[in-house]
C-alpha positions as CSV (number, residue, x, y, z in Angstrom):
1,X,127.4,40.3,120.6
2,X,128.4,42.2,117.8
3,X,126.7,44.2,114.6
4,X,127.5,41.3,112.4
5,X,126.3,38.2,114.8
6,X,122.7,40.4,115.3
7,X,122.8,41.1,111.3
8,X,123.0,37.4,110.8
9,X,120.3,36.7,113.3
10,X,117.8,38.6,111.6
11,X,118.6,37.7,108.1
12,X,118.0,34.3,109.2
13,X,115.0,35.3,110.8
14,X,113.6,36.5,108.1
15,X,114.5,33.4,106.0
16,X,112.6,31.3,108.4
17,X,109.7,33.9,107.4
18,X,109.7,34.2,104.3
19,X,110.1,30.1,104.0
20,X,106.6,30.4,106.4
21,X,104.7,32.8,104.2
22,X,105.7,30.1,100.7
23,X,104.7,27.3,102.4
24,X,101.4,28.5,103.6
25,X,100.8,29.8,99.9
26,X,101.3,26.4,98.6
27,X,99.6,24.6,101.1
28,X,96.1,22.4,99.9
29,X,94.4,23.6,102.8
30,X,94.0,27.2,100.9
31,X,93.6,25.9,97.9
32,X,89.9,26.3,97.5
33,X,90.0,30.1,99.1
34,X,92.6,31.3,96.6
35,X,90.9,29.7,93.2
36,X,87.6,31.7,94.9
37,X,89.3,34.8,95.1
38,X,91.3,34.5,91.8
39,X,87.6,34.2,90.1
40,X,86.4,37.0,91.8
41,X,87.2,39.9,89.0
42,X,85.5,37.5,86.4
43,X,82.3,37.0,87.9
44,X,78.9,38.4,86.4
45,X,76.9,40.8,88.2
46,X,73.4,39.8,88.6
């Protein structure tokens, strides 16, 4: 195994990452936690 063949490997490792992190983002399961948080710095203190 060469440089190039274990430079490939972990650029498409991290693909598969990165493709992992995006589709939890998007997913409707975290929906509702991510609209909470995203109204966090607009809510009123009481």
């Amino acid at each position: 195994m060469d440089i190039n063949t274990l430079r490939a490997i972990v650029t498409v490792a991290t693909f598969v990452v990165f493709i992992g992190i995006v589709a939890w983002a998007w997913s409707s399961r975290n929906a509702k936690g991510f609209d909470e948080a995203a109204r966090l710095p607009f809510g009123q203190d009481e």
